[in-house]
C-alpha positions as CSV (number, residue, x, y, z in Angstrom):
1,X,233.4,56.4,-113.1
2,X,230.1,55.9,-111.7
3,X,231.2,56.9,-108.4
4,X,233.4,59.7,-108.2
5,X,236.3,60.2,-106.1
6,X,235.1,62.7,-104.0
7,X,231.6,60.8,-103.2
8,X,233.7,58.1,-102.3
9,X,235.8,59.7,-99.8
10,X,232.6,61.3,-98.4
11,X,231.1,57.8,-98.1
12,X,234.1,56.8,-96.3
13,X,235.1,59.5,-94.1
14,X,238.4,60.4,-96.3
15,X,239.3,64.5,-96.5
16,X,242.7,64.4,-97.4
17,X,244.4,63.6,-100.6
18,X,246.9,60.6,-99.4
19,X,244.7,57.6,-100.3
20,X,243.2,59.2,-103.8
21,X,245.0,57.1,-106.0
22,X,244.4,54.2,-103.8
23,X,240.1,54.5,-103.3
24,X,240.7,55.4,-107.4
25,X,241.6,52.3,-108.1
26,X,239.5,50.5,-105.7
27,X,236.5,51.9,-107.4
28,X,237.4,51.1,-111.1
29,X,237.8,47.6,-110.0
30,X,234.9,47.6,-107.9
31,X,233.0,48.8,-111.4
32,X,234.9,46.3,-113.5
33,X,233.9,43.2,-110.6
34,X,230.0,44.7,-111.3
35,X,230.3,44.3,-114.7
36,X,231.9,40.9,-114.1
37,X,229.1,39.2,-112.2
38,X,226.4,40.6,-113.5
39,X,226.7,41.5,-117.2
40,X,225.0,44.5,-117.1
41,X,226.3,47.6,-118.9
42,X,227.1,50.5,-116.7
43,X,226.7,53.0,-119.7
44,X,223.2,52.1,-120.2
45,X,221.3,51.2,-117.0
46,X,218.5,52.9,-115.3
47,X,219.5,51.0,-112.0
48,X,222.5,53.6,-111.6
49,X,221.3,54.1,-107.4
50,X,221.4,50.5,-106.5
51,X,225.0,50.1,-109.0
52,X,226.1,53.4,-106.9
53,X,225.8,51.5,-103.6
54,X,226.8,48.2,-104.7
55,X,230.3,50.0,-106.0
56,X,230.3,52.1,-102.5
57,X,229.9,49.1,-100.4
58,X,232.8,47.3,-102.5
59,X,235.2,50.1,-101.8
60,X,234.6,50.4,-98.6
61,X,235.0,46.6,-98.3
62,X,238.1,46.7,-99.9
63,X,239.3,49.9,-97.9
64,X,238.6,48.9,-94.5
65,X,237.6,45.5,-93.6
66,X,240.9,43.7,-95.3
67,X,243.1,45.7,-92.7
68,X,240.8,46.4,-89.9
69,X,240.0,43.5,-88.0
70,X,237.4,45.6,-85.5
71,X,235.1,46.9,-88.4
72,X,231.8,45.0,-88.6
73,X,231.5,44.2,-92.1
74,X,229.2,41.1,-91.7
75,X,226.2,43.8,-92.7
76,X,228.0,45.1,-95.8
77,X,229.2,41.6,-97.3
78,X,225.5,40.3,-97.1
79,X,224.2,43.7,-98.6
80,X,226.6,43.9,-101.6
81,X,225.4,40.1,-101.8
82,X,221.6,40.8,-102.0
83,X,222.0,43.8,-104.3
84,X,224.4,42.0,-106.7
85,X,222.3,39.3,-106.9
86,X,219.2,42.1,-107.8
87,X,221.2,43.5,-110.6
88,X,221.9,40.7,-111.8
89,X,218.4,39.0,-112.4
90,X,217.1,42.4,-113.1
91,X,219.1,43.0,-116.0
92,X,220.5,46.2,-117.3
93,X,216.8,47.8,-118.2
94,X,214.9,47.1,-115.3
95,X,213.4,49.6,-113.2
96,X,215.0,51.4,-109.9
């Protein structure tokens, strides 16, 4: 994983172990959704801080906003946007 588990719960405020296999499995889909739309090999990129947030923002996307109607996630939809869109014009070997 390019995120781990427990960078993940950090990112989203998680300290116990209830929702591990849950935010697990919500990052290797959020990984496998990356390499969908943009093609770009997660082994061998040198664009591994902009693929970090990208998977981040997708987890917490998928954690929060599909059951928590108050959480403003207009910011985070149009960020994950811009920065999927980055990867995938830049390719796997651009620069950071």
């Amino acid at each position: 994983m390019i995120v781990s588990l427990q960078d993940m719960k950090n990112y989203l405020g998680e300290s116990g172990d209830d929702s591990d296999t849950i935010i697990t499995s919500l990052i290797n889909s959020a990984e496998d959704e990356l390499v969908a739309s943009t093609g770009i090999n997660l082994d061998n990129t040198n664009r591994l801080g902009t693929v970090e947030r990208v998977i981040k923002i997708m987890v917490w996307l998928s954690f929060f906003a599909d059951r928590d109607s108050s959480k403003n996630t207009q910011y985070l939809i149009a960020e994950r946007d811009r920065l999927l869109t980055k990867l995938e014009w830049s390719g796997s070997n651009a620069t950071t």
